[in-house]
C-alpha positions in Angstrom: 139.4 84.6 77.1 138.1 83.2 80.5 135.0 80.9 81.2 132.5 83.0 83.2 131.8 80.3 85.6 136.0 79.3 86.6 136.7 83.0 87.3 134.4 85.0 89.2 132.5 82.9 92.1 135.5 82.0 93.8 135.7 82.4 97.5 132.4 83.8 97.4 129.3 82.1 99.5 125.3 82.2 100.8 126.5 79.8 102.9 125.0 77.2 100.9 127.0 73.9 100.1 128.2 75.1 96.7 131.5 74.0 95.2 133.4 74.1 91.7 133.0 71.0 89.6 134.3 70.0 86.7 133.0 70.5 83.3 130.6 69.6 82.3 128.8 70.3 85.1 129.9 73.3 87.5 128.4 74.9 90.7 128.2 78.7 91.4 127.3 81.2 93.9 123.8 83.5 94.0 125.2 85.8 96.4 126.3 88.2 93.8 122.8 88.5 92.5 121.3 92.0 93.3 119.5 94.9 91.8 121.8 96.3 89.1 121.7 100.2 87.2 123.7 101.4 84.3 123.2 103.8 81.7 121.6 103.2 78.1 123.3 105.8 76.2 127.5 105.6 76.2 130.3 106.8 73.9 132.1 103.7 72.4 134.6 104.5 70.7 137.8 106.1 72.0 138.6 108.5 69.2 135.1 110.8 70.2 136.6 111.6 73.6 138.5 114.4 74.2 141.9 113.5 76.5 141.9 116.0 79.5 145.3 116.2 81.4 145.7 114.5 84.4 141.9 112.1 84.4 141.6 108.8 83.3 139.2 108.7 80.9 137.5 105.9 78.5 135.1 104.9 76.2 133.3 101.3 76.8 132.3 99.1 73.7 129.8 95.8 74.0 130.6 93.3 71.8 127.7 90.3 71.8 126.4 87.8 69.6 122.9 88.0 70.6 121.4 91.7 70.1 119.2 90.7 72.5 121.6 91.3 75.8 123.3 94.4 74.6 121.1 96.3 77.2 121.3 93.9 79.8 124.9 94.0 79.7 124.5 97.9 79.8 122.4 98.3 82.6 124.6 95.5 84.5 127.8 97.7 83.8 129.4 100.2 86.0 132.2 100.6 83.2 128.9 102.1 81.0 126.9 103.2 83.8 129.3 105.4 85.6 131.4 105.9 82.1 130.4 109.9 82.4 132.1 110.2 86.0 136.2 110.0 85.2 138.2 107.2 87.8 140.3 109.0 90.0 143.6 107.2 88.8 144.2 103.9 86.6 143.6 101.4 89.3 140.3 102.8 89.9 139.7 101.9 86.2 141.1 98.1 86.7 139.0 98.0 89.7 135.8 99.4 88.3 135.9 96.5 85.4 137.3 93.9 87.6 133.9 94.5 89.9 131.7 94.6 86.6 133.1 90.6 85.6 130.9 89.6 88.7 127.9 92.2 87.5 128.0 90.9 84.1 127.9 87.2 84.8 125.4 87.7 87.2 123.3 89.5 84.8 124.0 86.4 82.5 122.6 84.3 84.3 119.3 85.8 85.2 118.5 85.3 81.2 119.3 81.7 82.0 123.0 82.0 80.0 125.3 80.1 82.5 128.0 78.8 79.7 128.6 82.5 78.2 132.3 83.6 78.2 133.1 86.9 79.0 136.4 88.8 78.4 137.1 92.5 79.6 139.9 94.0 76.8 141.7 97.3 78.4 143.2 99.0 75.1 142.9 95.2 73.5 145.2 93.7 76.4 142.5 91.1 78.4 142.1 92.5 82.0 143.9 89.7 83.9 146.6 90.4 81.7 146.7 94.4 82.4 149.4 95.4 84.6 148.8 97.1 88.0 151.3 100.1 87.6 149.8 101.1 84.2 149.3 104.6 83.6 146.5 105.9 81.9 146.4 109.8 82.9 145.9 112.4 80.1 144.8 109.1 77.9 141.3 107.3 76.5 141.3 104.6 77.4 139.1 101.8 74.7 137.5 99.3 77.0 135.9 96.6 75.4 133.4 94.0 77.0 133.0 91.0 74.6 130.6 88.2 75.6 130.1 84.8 73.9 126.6 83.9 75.4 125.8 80.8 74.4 122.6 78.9 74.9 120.3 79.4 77.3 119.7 76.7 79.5 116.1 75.0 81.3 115.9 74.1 84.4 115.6 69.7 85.2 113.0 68.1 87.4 113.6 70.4 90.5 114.7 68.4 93.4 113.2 70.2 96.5 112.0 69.2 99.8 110.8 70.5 103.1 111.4 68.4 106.2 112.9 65.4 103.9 109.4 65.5 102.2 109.0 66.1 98.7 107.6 69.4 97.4 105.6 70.2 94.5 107.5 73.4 93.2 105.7 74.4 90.0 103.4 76.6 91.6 106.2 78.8 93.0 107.9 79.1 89.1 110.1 76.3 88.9 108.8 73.8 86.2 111.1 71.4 84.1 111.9 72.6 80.5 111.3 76.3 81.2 113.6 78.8 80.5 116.1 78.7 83.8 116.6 82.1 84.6 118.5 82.9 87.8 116.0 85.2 89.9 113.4 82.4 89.7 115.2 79.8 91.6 115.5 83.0 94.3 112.0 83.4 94.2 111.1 80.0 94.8 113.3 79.8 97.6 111.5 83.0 99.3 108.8 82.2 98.4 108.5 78.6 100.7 110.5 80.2 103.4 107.6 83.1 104.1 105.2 80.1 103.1 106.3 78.5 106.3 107.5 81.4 108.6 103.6 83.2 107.9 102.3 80.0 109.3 105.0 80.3 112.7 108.0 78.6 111.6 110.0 81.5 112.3 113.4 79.7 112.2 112.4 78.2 108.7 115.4 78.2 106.6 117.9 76.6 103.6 120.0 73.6 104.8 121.4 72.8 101.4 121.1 74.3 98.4 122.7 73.0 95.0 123.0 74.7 91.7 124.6 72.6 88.6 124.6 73.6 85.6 124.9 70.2 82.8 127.1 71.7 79.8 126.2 68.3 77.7 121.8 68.9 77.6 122.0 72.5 78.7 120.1 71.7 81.8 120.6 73.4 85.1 120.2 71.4 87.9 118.2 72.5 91.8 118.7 71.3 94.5 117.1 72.7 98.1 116.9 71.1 101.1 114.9 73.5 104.0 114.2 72.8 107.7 110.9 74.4 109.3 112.0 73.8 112.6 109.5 74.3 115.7 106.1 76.1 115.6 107.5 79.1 116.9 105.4 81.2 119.4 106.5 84.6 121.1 108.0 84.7 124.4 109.4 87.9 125.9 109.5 91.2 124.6 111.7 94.3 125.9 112.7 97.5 124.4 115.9 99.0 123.7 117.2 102.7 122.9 114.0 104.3 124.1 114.9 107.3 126.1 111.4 110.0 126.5 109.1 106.9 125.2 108.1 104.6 127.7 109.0 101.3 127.6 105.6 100.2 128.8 103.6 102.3 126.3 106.0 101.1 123.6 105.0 97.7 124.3 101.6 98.0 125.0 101.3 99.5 121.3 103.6 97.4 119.7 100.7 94.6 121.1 103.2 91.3 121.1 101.0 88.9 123.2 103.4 86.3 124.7 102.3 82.7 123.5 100.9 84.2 120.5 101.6 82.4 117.1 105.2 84.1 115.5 104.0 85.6 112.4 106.5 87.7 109.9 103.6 89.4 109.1 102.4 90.7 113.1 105.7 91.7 113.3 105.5 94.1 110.3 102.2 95.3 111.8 103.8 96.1 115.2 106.4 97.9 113.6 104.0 100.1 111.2 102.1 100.9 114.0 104.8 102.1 116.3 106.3 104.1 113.3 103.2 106.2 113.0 103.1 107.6 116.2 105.9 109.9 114.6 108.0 109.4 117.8 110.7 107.8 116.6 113.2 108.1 114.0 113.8 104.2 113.3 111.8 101.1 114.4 113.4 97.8 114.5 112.1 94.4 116.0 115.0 92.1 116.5 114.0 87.9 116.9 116.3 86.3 119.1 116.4 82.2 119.8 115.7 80.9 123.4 118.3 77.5 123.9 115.4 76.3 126.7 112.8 76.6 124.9 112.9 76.7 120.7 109.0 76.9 120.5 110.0 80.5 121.8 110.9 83.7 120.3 111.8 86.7 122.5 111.4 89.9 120.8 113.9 92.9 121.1 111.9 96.8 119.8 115.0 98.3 119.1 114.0 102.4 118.4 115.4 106.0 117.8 113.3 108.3 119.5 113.4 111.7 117.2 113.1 115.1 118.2 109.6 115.8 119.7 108.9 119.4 118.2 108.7 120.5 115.1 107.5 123.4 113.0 106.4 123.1 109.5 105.1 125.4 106.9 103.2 124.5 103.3 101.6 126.2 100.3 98.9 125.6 97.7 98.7 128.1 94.4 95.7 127.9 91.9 94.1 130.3 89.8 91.0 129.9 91.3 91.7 129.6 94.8 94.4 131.8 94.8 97.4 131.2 97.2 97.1 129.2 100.6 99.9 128.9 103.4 100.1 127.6 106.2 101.9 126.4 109.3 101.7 124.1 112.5 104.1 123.5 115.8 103.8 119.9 117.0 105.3 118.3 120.1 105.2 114.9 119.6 105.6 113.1 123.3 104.2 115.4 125.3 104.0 113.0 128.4 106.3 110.0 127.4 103.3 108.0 125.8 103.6 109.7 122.9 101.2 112.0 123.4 100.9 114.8 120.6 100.0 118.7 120.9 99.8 120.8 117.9 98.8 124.1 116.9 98.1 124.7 113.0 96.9 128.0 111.3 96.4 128.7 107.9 95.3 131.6 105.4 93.7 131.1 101.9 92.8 132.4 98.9 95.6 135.0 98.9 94.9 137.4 95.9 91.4 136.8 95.9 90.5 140.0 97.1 91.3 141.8 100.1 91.0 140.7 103.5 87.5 139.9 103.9 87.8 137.5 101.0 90.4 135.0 102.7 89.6 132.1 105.0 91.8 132.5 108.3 91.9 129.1 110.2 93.4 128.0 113.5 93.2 124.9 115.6 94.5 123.2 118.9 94.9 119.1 118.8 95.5 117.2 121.1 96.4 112.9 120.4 96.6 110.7 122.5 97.3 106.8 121.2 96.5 104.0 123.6 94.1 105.4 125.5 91.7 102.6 125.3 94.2 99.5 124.4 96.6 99.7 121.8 94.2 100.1 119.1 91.7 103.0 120.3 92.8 106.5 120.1 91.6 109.8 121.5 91.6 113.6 119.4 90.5 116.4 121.0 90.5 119.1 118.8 89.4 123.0 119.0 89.4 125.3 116.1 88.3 129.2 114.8 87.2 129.7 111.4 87.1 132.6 109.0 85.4 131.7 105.7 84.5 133.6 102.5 83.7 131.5 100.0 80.9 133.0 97.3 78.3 130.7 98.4 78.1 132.5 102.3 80.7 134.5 104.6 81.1 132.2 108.3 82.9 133.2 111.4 83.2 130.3 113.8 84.0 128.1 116.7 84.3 124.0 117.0 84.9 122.0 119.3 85.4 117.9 118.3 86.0 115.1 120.1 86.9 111.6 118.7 87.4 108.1 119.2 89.3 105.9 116.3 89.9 102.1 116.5 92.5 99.9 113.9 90.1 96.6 113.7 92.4 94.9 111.0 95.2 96.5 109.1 92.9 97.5 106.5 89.7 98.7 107.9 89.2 101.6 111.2 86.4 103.3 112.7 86.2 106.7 113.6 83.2 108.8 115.5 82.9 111.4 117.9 80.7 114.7 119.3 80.8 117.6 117.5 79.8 121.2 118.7 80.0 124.3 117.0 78.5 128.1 117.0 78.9 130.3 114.0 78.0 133.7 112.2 76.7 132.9 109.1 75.8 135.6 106.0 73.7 134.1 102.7 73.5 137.3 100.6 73.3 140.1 103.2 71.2 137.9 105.4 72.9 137.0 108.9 72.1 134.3 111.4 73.6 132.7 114.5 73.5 129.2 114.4 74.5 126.7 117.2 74.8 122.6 115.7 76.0 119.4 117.7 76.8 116.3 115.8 78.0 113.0 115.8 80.6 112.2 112.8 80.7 108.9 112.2 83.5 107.0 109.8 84.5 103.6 108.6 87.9 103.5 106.4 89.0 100.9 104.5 92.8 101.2 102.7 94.9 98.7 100.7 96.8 101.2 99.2 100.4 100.9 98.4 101.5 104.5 99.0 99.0 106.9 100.5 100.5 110.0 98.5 101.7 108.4 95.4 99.3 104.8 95.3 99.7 102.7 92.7 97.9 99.8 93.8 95.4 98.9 95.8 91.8 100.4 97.3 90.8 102.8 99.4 87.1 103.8 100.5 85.5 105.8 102.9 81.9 105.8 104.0 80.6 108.6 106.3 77.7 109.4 108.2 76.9 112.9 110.7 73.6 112.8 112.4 73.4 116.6 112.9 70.7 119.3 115.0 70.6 122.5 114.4 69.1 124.2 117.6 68.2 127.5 115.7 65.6 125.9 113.7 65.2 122.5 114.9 66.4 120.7 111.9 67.5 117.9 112.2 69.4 115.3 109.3 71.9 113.1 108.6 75.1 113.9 106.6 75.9 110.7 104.6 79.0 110.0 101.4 80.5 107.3 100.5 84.2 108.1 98.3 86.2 105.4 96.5 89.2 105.2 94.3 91.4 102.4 92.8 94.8 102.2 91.2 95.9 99.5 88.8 99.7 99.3 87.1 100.0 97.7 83.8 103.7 97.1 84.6 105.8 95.7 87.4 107.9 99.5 87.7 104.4 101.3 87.7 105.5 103.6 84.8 102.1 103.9 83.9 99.1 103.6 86.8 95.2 103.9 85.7 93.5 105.4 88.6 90.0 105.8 88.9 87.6 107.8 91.6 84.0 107.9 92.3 82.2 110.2 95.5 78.7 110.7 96.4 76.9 112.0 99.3 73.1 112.7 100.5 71.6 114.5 102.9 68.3 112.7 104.5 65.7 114.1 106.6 65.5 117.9 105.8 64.6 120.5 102.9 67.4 122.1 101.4 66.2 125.1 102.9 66.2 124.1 106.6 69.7 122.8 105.8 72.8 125.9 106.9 74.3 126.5 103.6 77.7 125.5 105.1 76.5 122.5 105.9 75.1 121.2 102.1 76.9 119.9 99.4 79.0 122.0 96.9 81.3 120.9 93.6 84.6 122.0 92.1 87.7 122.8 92.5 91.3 121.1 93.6 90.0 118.1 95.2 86.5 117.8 93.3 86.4 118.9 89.6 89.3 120.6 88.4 88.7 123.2 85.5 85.9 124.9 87.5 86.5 127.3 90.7 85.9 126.0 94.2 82.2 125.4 94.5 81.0 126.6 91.4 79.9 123.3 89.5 76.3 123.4 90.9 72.8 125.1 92.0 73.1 128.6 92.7 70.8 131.4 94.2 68.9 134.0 92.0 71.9 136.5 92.5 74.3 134.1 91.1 76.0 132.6 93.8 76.5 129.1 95.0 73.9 127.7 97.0 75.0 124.1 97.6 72.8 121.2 97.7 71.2 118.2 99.4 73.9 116.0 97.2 76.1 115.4 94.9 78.3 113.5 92.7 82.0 113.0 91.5 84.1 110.8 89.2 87.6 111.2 88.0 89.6 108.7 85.7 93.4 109.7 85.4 96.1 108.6 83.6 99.5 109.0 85.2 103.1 108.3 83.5 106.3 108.0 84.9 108.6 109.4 82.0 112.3 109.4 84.1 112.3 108.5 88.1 111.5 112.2 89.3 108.9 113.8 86.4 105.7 112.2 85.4 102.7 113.3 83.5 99.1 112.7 83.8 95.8 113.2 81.8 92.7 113.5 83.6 89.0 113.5 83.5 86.5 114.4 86.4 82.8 114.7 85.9 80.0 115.4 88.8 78.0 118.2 90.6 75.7 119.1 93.0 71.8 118.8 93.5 69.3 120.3 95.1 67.8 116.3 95.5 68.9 114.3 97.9 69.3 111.6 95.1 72.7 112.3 93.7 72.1 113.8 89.8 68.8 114.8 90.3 68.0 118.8 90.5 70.8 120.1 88.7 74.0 119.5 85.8 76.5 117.5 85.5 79.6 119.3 84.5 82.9 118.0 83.0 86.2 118.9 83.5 89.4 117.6 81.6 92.6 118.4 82.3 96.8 117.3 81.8 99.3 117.7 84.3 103.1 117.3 85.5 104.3 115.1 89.2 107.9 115.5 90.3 108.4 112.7 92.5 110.2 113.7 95.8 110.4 111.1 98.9 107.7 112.9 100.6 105.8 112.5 97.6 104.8 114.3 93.9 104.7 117.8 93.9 101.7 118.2 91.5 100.8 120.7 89.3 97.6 120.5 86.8 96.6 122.4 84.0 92.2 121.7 83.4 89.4 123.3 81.3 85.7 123.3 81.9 83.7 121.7 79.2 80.8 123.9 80.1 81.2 127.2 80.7 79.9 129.1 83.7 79.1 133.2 83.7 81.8 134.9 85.8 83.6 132.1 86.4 87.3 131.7 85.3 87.6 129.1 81.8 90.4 127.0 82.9 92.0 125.9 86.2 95.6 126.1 87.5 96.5 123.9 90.9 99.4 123.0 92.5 100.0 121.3 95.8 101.8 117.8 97.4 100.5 114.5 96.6 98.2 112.8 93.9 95.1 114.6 93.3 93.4 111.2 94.9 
């Protein structure tokens, strides 16, 4: 057998002042601490697998005296995690457990064992002892991974100081007589490093940092000496790689002001902000030290412009709705400021009916970022409708311009001019109508992950003072939409999300209101289990007639059973009125539902399965959809 701590750290270092004392009390290394996999289900014993000529193969036993760390050890392992993929020869065996001694005894020590003993038996023969040339082809090999754990140790007073002062360290998780695992000495340490570097100490960092462990009271030792440095403030900043971007524009967005405070947290912003513009492939801002001046920090934007055009295509399926598709072109830097251009069309409700029930939809956008500082952008947008929803038939033309400002990295501002002129037909009855409006939107978003959240909030409040010249009518559009998302465990296996909408429309009779312009409930994005705005008023033939406002909320359950598939259960609730005071002038109807995500890097491919509580004449008694992303 082999002590953990005399084998496996040699020659290893963080650059810390770490050595190898003697017992009792020994020093080691955290650089071989990292995020470690490994299977839970493995074949242990030789004799149930089946020799194939030619391949190495093996079956891996844990031997421990606390039941406890079985599965540690197994998720530490590459011998059990990657037991199911054969080495390519013997060596790659040896070499596969030799790597897993420094897994293993890292894993060890995050549960605070730093005495355990660990030896690694090939066929019974101890793995220092296994010779090189051995030849294990056609065989099964029995590896065995026997650890003597130990106790676990608690940390001593922590000796930590910043600038030769002292330091209070319970509040970052180091307290005397707690259990001393590993990872929360590692936490600490980060945690006073971005401490200091948020408030501009950007060369903050560890001058000493000493780890003993004390055999005779089971007591590991800290020790961590860090230097702030200068309050650090930028100084220059130039770009590097860009080739179609300019640099000017690049900088101008990135918005770096020289003299301004160094902040870890600005530089994340700039490089978020220079990511979205969907210009460039990778976004890098690079700190460099200034030998005249240390209260400096020159900036280097490092980026990999990506190819400016691209054509994509997407599809929706739901009982309801039927099939949608559709497809855009986008040039992404039309003038070297990455200007964008892009022409979208889609078609839904495929299968429907025949032609004159599908919506046709085409637009032309142009973006433009920068156009009033880095934080002010310009749309331009003009699009041609073809609707034929139950409630009315509309052909159409709009034309939108917008303005949207960033204020902080949570909240932004949108509002424009709106005008549009449209054919509209209410049960055989057609009119032309001619509107202008002014949309007007404040965001606010703390979510983690805008197509698969798990945290955070996000809110949107929106108002559109409209006029409709045919009539004279004039109103405001108003609705205010929220959701949250809470995770009852650090991996986010299982995420409570909750939703709540509402609108109103002020200053006109439902009747003086263009039916494409009220409020309707149901479907997809509203409440599943009922058709696309069938959950509210309707007109004496039976169709929907929208109304002066409405109201939605939605609680949803969602589970991640393996790291692709996950399940939901759902519940939305809400309608529309013919009041303008949201649940007054009609039902509320209730939809509840289950339903499967497969989790993709561009987000969950959903699919969800809902019934309607209350039934509706004509309409369909459950709801299929499908699409990308959470349902909110």
């Amino acid at each position: 057998m082999s002590n953990l701590v005399r084998k496996v750290f040699v020659g290893v270092s963080l650059g810390a002042a770490l050595s190898l004392a003697a017992a009792p009390a020994f020093a080691f290394d955290f650089g071989q601490l990292w995020p470690f996999g490994g299977g839970e289900a493995r074949v242990s014993n030789a004799a149930e697998v089946t020799p194939v000529a030619g391949e190495v193969r093996y079956a891996t036993q844990i031997q421990v005296d606390k039941a406890e760390l079985e599965q540690v050890i197994a998720d530490a392992s590459l011998l059990v995690g990657d037991q199911g993929e054969a080495p390519e020869d013997s060596v790659s065996l040896l070499t596969r457990a030799q790597v897993d001694q420094k897994r293993i005894v890292a894993a060890l020590y995050g549960e605070a064992h730093y005495g355990a003993v660990l030896t690694i038996l090939i066929d019974g023969v101890p793995l220092d002892q296994v010779p090189l040339d051995i030849n294990l082809q056609g065989k099964v090999a029995q590896v065995t991974i026997q650890v003597d754990a130990g106790s676990q140790f608690v940390f001593a007073a922590p000796d930590v100081r910043v600038n030769d002062q002292p330091l209070v360290v319970a509040d970052y998780g180091l307290r005397a007589g707690e259990i001393a695992k590993s990872d929360a000495i590692l936490s600490a340490q980060n945690a006073i490093l971005t401490e200091w570097r948020e408030k501009g100490y950007a060369f903050a960092e560890v001058v000493d940092r000493t780890i003993e462990a004390d055999h005779s009271v089971n007591q590991l030792d800290v020790l961590l000496r860090i230097e702030t440095g200068q309050l650090a403030h930028i100084g220059d900043v130039r770009v590097s790689g860009a080739k179609d971007m300019r640099e000017d524009t690049i900088i101008e967005i990135a918005d770096l002001p020289r003299g301004e405070i160094y902040r870890p947290q600005t530089i994340k912003r700039a490089t978020r902000d220079l990511q979205e513009l969907g210009v460039f492939n990778s976004v890098v801002i690079k700190r460099e030290r200034r030998a005249d001046r240390p209260d400096l920090v020159d900036l280097v934007i490092e980026v990999s412009e990506r190819k400016p055009r691209t054509i994509g295509v997407g599809a929706t399926i739901g009982n309801t709705d039927g099939l949608g598709v559709e497809g855009f072109w986008v040039h992404r830097n039309l003038f070297g400021g990455a200007e964008k251009v892009r022409v979208e069309g889609s078609v839904n409700r495929i299968g429907q009916g025949g032609l004159d029930k599908m919506d046709f939809h085409t637009a032309l956008v142009y973006f433009k970022p920068n156009a009033f500082g880095p934080k002010t952008s310009f749309e331009g947008k003009i699009s041609f409708d073809i609707e034929n929803p139950k409630a009315f038939t509309k052909r159409g033309g709009k034309i939108e311009t917008s303005l949207s400002h960033q204020i902080n990295d949570d909240l932004s501002v949108r509002g424009g001019l709106t005008g549009e002129y449209a054919v509209l037909t209410v049960d055989g009855v057609t009119t032309n109508q001619s509107i202008i409006s002014a949309p007007f939107e404040l965001t606010y978003d703390t979510r983690d992950n805008s197509l698969n959240p798990t945290e955070g909030f996000f809110a949107v409040a929106y108002a559109e003072p409209t006029y409709a010249i045919a009539n004279q009518a004039q109103f405001i559009k108003t609705s205010v939409k929220a959701s949250t998302y809470y995770a009852f465990d650090d991996e986010a296996k299982l995420v409570l999300a909750g939703r709540v909408a509402a609108g109103s429309i002020i200053g006109a009779d439902l009747a003086d209101v263009p039916v494409d312009r009220r409020f309707f409930a149901g479907g997809a994005g509203s409440i599943r289990g009922y058709a696309f705005q069938a959950a509210g008023p309707r007109t004496l033939s039976g169709n929907p007639s929208g109304g002066l406002s409405f109201l939605e909320t939605s609680v949803e359950a969602r589970y991640r059973v393996t790291e692709q598939v996950g399940v939901v259960g759902f519940v939305d609730m809400g309608g529309a009125f013919t009041s303008s005071v949201p649940g007054q002038g009609g039902d509320l109807y209730t939809g509840v539902g289950v339903g499967v995500r497969y989790l993709t890097p561009l987000g969950p491919i959903r699919a969800d399965l809902a019934i309607p509580l209350k039934n509706i004449s004509g309409e369909p008694n459950y709801g299929l959809y499908l699409g990308i992303g959470q349902a909110f």
